[in-house]
N, C-alpha and C positions, 0 to 999 in steps of 0.2 A: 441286674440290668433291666430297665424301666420298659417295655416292651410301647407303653405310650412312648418313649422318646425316642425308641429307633421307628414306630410308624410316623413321629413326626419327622424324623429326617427324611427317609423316603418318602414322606407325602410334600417335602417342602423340593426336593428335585423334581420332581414330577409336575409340580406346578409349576416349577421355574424351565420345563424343557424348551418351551418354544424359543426362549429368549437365549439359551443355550445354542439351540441348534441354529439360532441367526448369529451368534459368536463366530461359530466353527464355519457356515458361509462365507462370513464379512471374511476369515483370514483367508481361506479357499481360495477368494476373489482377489488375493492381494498381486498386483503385476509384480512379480519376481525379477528386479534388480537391485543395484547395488545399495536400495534403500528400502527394500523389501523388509529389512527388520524393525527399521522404525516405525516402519507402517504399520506392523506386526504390534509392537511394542506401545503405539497411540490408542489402538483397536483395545487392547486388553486392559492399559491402565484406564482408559474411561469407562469399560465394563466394570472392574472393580469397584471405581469412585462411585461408580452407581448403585454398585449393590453394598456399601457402605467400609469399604477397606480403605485406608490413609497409603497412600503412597509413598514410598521414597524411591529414588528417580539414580542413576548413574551408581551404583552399588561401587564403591573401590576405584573411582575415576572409570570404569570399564562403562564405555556408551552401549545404551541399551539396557540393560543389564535394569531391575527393579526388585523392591522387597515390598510386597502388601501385606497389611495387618489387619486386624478386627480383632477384640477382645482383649482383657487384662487379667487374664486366667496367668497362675503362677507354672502349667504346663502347658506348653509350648509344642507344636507341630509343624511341620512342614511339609508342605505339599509344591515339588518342584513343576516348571510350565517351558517346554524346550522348544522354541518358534523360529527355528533356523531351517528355512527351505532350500532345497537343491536345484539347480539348473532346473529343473524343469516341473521346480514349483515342488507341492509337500508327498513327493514321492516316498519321505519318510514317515509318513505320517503325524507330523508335529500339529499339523492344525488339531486332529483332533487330541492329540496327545494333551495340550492345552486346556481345551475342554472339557474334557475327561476327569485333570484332577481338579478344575477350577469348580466343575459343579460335587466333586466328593468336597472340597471345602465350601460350596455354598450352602450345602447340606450341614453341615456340621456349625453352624452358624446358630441355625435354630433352635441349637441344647445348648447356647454356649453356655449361660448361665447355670446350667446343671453342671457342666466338668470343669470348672473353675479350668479355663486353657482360654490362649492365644492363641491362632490361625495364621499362619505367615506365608505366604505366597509367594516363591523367588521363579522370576523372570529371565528366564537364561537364554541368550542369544548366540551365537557361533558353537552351538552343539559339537558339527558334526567335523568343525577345522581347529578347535581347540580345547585342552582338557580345565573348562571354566571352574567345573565342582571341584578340580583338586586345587587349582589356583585360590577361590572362594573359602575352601576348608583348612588350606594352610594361613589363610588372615585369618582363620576362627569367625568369620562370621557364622556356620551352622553350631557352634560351641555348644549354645546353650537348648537347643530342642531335643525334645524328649522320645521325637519318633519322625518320620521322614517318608512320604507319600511319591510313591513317582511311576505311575502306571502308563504303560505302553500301547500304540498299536501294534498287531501281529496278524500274521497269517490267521493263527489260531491263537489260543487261551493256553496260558501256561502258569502255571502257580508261581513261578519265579523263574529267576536265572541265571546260567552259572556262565562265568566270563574268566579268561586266561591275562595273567599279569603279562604288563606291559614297558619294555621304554623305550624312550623316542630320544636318543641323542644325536647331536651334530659331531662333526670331527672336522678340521681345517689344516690343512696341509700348507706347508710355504716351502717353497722353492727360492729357484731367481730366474727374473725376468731377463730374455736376451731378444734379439730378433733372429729367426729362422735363418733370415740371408745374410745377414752380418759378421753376427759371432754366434753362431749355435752351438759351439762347444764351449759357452761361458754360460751356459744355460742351464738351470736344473728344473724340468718340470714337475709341478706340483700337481699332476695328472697322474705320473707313472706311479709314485705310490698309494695314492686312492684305488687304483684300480687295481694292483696286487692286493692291498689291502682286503678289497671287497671279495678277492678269492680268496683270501686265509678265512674269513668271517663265512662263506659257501663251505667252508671243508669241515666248520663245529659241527656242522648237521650228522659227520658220523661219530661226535662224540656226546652231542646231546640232540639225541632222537626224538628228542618229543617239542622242539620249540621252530617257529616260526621267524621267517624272516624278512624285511624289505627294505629299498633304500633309493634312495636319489641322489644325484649329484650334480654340482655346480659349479661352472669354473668362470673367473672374472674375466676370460678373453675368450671371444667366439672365432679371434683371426689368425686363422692358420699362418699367419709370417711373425707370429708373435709368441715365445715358447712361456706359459701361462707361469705367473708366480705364485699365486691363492687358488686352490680349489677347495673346498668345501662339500663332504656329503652325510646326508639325514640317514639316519638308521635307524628302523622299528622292529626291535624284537621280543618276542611272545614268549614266554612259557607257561606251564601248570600253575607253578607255582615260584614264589616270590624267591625262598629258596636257590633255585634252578634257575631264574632269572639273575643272581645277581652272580652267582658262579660264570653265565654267560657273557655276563659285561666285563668282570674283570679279565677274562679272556681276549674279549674286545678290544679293552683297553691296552693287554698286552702287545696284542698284536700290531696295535697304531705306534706305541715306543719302539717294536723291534723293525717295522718298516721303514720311520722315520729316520731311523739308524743306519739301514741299509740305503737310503736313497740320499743322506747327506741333507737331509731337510727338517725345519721344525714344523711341529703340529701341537694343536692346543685341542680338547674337547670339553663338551656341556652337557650334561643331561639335563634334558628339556622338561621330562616329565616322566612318573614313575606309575604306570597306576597299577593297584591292588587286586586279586580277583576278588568276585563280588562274595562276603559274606551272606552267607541264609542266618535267618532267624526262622527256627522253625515252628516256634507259638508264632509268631505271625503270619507265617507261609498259612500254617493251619486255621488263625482268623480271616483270615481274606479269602481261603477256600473255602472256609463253611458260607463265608456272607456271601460269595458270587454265586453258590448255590443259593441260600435263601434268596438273589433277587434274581435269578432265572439262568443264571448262566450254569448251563449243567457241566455240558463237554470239557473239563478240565485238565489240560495234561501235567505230566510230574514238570520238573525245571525244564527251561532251553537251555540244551547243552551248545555250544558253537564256538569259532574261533574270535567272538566281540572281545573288547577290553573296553571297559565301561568307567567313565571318570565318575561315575555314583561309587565305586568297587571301594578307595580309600575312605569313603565316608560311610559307606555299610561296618566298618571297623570300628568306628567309631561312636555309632549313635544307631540303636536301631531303625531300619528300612527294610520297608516292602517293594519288590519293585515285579510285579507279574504283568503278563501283558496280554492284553483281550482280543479277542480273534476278532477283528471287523470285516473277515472275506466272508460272503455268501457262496461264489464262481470259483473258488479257487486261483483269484486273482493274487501275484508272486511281489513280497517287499520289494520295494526299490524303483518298483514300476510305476506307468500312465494311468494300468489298469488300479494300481493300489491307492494313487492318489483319487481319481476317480471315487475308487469302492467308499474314501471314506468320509464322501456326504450323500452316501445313495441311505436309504431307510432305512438296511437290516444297520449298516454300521451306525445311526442315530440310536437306534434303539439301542444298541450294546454299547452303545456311550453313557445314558443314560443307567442301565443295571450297574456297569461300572461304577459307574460316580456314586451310586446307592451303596456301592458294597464296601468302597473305599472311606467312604467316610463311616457308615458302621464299627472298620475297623480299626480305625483310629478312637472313633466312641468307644469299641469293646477294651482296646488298649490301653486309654486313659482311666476307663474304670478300675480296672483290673489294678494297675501301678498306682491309684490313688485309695483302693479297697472306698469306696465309694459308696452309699447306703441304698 
């Protein structure tokens, strides 16, 4: 490994920061409504077209959504960019999340020629309301890459992360419709057994101890003189493992047949989405912490342990991915918050955007070499 081409990677993000850290402004800046991501999404494809990436524009009909390219190298990378903000603006840190991996791929630009690889830059929108990577991964659009970039902000720096499988199903119940004052004994509501329901599903907790649960519910009549036909509720549950998840659902599912039963009513269900926990690769855990120390980031911790379900988790299965995430608090400023989104256009978090993007593309250099035995 050429020790000239990793100084020319870091030397070429380092020139390129100013232009960087007016990326991560321009998104900062974006007024947060319901066109917030296009705005997002015009901001970055003309970054790229500028720094020489071909665009393609609506990925799968899904608006928003884009794939940028540069090189015709036979390996193949990807570095994901997730610019979906919250009510109150990028309290998840997506702006710089954005920039973060845009300049580990603008770094890596300037060896292309030495790693015979392609740069691909997927533009993901609705992050934090739908699972876009498993929907994107089950069309096989990441099929053919060779390794998978997708660095975070965080409180602190953590070498990677471990996340609990997940799934998200609906269940819909059907009764029959009567009027309250009319005939309410010709009436079967489609409420009474959702909500037995939803306490058979509170009583697995003492038979599987270790998973999580939540849920919502909807019914097509808000008027008390009307005894509801259709209700409908969403249900999220958690476990370790995939395992132990799937043992839960079909308990689930039990449970929706033996209610339906007792209530006189039909019910249909969907699973909405399944996600994976997150695979480690740990020669890459171990590339991206050597490189965040060479480019100054010392303070490393082991993985974030927590209760996320992460739709990167079925595609770490898949292809290898790094996914660690860099500390941009200086204050002890807390994810989720004014203070966080704040923290990350203040200086200490420019700079750790910048060693980022230096380490992350190293490691995708270290990697590509390594899997092509390289000279």
């Amino acid at each position: 490994m050429s020790n000239i081409e990793r100084n020319l990677i870091k030397g070429y993000i380092e020139s390129s920061k100013d232009k960087l850290y007016a990326l991560l402004d321009d998104l900062y800046n974006i007024n947060i409504d319901k066109d917030h991501e296009k705005k997002a999404f015009n901001i970055l494809s003309t970054f790229l077209k500028e720094n020489g990436f071909f665009i393609n524009n609506n990925i799968q009909q899904i608006e928003n959504t884009f794939i940028a390219e540069i090189g015709n190298g036979s390996k193949k990378i990807g570095f994901f960019c997730e610019f979906e903000a919250l009510k109150e603006g990028y309290t998840n840190g997506h702006n710089i999340q954005c920039v973060m991996n845009i300049g580990g791929a603008l770094g890596l630009t300037r060896v292309l020629d030495k790693i015979d690889s392609k740069i691909i830059i997927y533009g993901l929108p609705k992050e934090e309301s739908l699972p876009l990577k498993i929907t994107l991964s089950n069309r096989h659009i990441f099929d053919d890459l060779d390794l998978i970039i997708c660095a975070h902000p965080g409180e602190k720096t953590y070498e990677s992360v471990g996340s609990m499988a997940m799934s998200i199903m609906k269940f819909e119940f059907t009764g029959k419709r009567a009027s309250f004052n009319l005939n309410p004994n010709e009436g079967i509501s489609s409420l009474n057994p959702i909500i037995k329901f939803l306490d058979i599903i509170q009583d697995l907790k003492s038979e599987f101890n270790s998973h999580l649960v939540n849920y919502v519910i909807n019914c097509d009549n808000q008027d008390i003189f009307i005894i509801p036909e259709k209700s409908e509720c969403t249900i999220g549950v958690k476990a370790t493992d995939m395992m132990v998840l799937e043992k839960i659902k079909d308990k689930i599912i039990e449970s929706a047949k033996f209610i339906s039963k007792v209530y006189s009513c039909d019910f249909d269900y969907k699973v909405q989405a399944d996600y994976m926990p997150f695979k480690k690769n740990v020669e890459l855990i171990k590339l991206t912490s050597h490189n965040l120390k060479e480019c100054g980031i010392i303070n490393i911790h082991g993985p974030l342990s927590s209760a996320l379900s992460l739709d990167i988790g079925l595609i770490s299965h898949r292809i290898p991915t790094v996914h660690p995430y860099i500390g941009i608090c200086e204050n002890g400023e807390r994810y989720g918050t004014i203070e966080f989104k704040e923290a990350t256009i203040k200086n200490y978090a420019k700079d750790m955007m910048i060693k980022a993007s230096c380490a992350l593309a190293l490691t995708a250099y270290d990697w590509i070499f390594k899997s092509s035995n390289l000279p």
